[in-house]
C-alpha positions in Angstrom: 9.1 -20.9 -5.9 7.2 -19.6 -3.4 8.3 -16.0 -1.7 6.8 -14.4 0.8 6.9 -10.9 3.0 4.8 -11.7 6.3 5.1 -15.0 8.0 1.1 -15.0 7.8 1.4 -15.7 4.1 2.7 -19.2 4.4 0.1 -22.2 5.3 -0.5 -25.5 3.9 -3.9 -25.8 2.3 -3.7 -29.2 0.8 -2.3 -32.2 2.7 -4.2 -35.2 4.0 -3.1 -38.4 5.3 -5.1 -41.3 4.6 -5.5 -43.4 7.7 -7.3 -46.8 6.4 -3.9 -48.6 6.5 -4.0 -48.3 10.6 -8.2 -47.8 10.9 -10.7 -49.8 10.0 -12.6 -47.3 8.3 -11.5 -45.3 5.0 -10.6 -41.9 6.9 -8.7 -38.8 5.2 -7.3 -36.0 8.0 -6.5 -32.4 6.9 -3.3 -31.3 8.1 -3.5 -28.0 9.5 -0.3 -27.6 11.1 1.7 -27.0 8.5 2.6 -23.0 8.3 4.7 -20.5 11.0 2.4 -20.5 13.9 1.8 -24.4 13.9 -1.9 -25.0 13.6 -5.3 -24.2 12.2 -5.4 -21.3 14.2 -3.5 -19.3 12.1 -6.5 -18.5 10.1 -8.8 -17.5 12.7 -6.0 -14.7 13.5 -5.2 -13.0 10.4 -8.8 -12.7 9.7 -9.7 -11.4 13.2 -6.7 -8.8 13.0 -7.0 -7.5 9.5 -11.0 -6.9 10.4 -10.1 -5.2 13.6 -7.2 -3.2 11.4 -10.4 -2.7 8.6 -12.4 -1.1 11.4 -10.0 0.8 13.0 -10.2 -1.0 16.1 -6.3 -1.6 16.1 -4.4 1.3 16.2 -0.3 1.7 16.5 -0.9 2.5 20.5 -2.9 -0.7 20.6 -2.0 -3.7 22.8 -3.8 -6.5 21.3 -5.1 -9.3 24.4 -6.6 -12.5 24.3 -7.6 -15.7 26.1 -6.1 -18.8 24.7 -5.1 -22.6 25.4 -2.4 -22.3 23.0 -2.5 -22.3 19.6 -4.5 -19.1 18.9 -2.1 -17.5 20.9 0.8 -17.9 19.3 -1.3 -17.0 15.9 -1.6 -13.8 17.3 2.1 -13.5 19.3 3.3 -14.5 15.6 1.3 -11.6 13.8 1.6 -9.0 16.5 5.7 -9.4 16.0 4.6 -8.9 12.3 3.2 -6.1 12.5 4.5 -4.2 15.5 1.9 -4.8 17.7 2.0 -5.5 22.2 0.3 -8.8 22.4 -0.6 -10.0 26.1 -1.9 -13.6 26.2 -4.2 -14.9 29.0 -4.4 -18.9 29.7 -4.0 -21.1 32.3 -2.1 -23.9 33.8 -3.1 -26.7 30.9 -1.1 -24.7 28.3 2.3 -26.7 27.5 5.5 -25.0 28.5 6.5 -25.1 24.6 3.4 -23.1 23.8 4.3 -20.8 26.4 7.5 -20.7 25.2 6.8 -20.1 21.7 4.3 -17.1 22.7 7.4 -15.4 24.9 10.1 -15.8 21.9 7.8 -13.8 20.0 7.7 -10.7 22.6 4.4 -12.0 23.9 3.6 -11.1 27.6 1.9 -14.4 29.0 -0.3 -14.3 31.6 -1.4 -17.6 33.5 -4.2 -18.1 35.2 -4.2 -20.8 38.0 -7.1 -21.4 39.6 -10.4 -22.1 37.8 -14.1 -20.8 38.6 -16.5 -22.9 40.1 -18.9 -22.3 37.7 -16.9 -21.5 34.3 -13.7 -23.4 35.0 -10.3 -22.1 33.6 -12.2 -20.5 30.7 -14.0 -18.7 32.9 -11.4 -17.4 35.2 -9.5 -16.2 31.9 -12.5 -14.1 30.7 -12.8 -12.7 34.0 -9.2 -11.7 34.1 -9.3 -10.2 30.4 -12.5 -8.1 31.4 -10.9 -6.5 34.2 -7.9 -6.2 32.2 -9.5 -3.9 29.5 -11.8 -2.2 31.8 -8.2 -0.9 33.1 -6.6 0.9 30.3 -8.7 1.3 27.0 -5.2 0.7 24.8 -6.1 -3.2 25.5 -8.3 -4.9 22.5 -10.1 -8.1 22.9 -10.3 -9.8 19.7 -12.3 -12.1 21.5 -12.2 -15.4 19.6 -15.0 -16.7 21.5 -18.0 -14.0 20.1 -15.9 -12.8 17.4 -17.6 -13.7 13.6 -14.1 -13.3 12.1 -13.2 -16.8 13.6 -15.7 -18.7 11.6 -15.6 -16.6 8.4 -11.9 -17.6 8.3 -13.3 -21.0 7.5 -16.2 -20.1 5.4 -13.5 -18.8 3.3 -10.9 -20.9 3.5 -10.8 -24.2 5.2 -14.4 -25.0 3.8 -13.8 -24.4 0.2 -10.6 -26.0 0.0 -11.8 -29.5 1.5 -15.1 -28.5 -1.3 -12.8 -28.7 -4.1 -10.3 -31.4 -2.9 -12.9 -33.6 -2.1 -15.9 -33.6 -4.6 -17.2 -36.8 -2.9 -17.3 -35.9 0.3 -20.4 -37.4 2.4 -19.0 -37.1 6.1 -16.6 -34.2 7.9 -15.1 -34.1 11.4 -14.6 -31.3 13.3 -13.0 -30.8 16.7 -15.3 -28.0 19.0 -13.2 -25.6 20.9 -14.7 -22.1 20.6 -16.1 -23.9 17.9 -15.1 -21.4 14.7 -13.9 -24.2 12.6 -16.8 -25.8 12.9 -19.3 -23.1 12.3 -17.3 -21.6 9.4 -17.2 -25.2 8.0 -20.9 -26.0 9.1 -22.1 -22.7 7.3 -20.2 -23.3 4.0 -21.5 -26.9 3.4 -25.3 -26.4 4.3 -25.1 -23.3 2.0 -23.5 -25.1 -0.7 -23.0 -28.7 -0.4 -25.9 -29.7 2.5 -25.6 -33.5 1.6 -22.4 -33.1 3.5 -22.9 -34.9 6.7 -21.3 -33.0 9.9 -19.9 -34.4 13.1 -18.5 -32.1 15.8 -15.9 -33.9 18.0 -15.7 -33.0 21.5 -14.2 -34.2 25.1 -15.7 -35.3 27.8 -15.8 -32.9 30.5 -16.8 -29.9 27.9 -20.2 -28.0 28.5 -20.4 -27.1 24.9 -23.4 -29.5 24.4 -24.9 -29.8 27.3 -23.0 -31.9 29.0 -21.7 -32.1 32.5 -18.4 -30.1 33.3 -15.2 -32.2 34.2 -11.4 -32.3 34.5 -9.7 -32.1 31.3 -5.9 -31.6 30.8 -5.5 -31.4 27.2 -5.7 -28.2 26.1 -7.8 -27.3 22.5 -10.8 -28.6 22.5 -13.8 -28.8 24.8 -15.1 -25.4 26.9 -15.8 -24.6 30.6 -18.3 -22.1 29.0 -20.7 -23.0 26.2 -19.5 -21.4 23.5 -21.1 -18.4 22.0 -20.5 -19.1 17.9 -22.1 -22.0 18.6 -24.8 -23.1 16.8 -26.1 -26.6 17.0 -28.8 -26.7 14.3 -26.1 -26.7 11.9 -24.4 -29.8 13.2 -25.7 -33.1 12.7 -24.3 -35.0 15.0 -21.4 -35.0 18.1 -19.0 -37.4 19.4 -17.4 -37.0 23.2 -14.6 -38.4 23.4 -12.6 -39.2 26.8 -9.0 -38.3 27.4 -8.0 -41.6 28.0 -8.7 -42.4 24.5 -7.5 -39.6 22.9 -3.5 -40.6 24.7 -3.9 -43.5 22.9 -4.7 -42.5 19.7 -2.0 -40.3 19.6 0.1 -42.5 20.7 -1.1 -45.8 17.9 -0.6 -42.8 15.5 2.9 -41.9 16.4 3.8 -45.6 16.2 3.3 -45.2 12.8 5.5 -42.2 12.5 2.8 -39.6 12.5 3.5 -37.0 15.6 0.0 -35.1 15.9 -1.5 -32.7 18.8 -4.0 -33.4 21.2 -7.1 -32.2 19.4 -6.2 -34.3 16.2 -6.2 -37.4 18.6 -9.8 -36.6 20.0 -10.7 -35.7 16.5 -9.3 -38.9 15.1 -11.4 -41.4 17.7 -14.7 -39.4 17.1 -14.6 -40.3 13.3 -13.3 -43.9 14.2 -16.2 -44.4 16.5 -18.7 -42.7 14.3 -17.6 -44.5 11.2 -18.0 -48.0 12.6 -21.5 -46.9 14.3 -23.2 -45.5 12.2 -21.5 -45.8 8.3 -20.0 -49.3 9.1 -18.4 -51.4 5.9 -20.1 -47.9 4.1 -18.7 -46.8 0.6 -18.2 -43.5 2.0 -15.5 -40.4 1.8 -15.0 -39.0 5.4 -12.7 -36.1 6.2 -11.6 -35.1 9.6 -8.9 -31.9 10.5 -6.2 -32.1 12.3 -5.9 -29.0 13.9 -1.8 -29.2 15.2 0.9 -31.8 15.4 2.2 -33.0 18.3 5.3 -31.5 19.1 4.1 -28.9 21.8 3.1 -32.1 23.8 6.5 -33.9 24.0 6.0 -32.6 27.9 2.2 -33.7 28.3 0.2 -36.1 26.2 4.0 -37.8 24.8 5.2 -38.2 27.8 5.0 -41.9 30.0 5.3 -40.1 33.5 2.6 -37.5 32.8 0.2 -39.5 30.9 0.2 -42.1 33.9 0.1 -39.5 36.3 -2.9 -38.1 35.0 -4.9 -41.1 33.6 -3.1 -44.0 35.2 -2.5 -45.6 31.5 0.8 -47.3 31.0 2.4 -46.1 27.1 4.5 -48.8 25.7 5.5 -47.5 22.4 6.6 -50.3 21.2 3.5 -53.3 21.9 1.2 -49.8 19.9 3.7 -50.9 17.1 1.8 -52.1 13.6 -1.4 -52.0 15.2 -4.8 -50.7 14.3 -7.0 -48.2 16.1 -10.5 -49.1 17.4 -13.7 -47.9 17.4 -12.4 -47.0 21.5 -9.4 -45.5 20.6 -7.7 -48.2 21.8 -4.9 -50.8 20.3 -6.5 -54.1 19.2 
């Protein structure tokens, strides 16, 4: 029976759906939404605070700040009403009003920005804010996910080993690119212990992370306006850019079948689809891919009909995605 003193102590290490009965390739996703703060974040966070704690960097008078689409930052509004800390979060206007929500029940003060760089889009304009921001009053401390080595370690020394031991076959993991921590911390564990272990990162189009060309995206998770500085591509061995479009779809083919995830785990979801049928097609082969959230801070965007066709002119009928199977497009066949 488990018992616990901090709601940091609570997350899910071990569940995986296994999506062959609606994909036409043998796919298992790691469920990472399943503790208090909702997603895979929640490691990034405690590992990020208790180093800054270690160092000395946090004090009592310390109002903790950060930049966040979401899920980070109610990791960190979660912990800093934990442990007694001010937490000030800085996103913009893609964040879902439950997010925002969630951040303000926890004492959070949420800041949004609304209009993006030129250059560095909405990411952009949040770092801005957050430098002037400290460069006010030195109380503030940037965890800053984005630089910060504490957000990969979380997954060299969690997420990693745990999909290591669960999965003793593995040949092919997917990982979604944000400020791409869970990626590196995964990328690092496996070509230091496992390097037969065959990497994708996942990414939307519209994200400058790899070099491509900047573009509207309203999902907030994955992809960057600014190439992310944990990033390291010569310990990925391949990417997949996935469009929006097909990422609404996905979601939606997999909440026909009674699974309700986030955003990211849609994008995620059609990389490894596409990759699987391109390049390991009718392979004997054990592919992973994590699911960073589920999908009930979206019942306002990506869930519902009005927005989605608003934003991507695509018609959702719930009920013609019933007992289908995805595609190598995302799409219902």
């Amino acid at each position: 029976m488990p018992i616990i003193a901090s709601p940091d102590e609570f997350n899910v290490e071990d569940l995986y759906v296994d999506l062959s009965p609606m994909a036409s390739e043998s796919l298992y996703l790691k469920c990472e939404g399943f503790n208090f703060a909702g997603s895979v974040k929640l490691k990034a966070a405690v590992e990020m605070v208790d180093s800054a704690e270690r160092s000395g960097l946090l004090s009592r008078d310390s109002v903790i700040v950060e930049s966040s689409s979401g899920n980070l930052g109610v990791a960190l509004a979660m912990i800093a009403a934990s442990r007694g800390y001010q937490f000030v979060c800085v996103t913009d206007a893609r964040c879902n009003r439950a997010t925002r929500e969630l951040m303000e029940s926890f004492g959070c003060l949420v800041h949004t920005v609304t209009d993006p760089q030129h250059e560095g889009g909405y990411l952009g304009a949040r770092l801005e804010y957050l430098r002037k921001l400290c460069a006010s009053d030195d109380r503030y401390v940037w965890l800053n996910q984005y630089a910060n080595p504490s957000n990969w370690m979380a997954h060299y020394r969690k997420t990693a080993p745990a999909l290591s031991r669960d999965f003793e076959q593995l040949d092919v993991l997917f990982v979604g690119a944000g400020t791409t921590g869970t990626l590196m911390g995964c990328a690092r564990y496996f070509r230091q212990n496992r390097p037969d272990v065959t990497i994708v990162a996942v990414d939307s189009v519209g994200s400058v992370s790899f070099g491509g060309p900047a573009g509207r995206r309203m999902i907030p998770g994955l992809g960057a306006g600014v190439r992310p500085q944990l990033l390291d591509e010569s310990l990925v061995d391949d990417v997949v850019v996935v469009p929006e479009y097909e990422t609404i779809r996905t979601c939606h083919q997999l909440a026909s079948r009674g699974y309700l995830f986030g955003g990211s785990t849609g994008t995620v979801v059609t990389g490894a689809v596409q990759w699987l049928a391109e390049k390991r097609p009718r392979a004997n082969c054990t592919a992973v891919a994590i699911s960073p959230d589920l999908g009930e801070r979206y019942l306002d965007s990506v869930y519902e009909p009005d927005w989605v066709q608003r934003n991507y002119g695509l018609d959702v009928d719930r009920q013609a995605a019933r007992g289908k199977s995805l595609t190598t497009s995302g799409a219902v066949e």
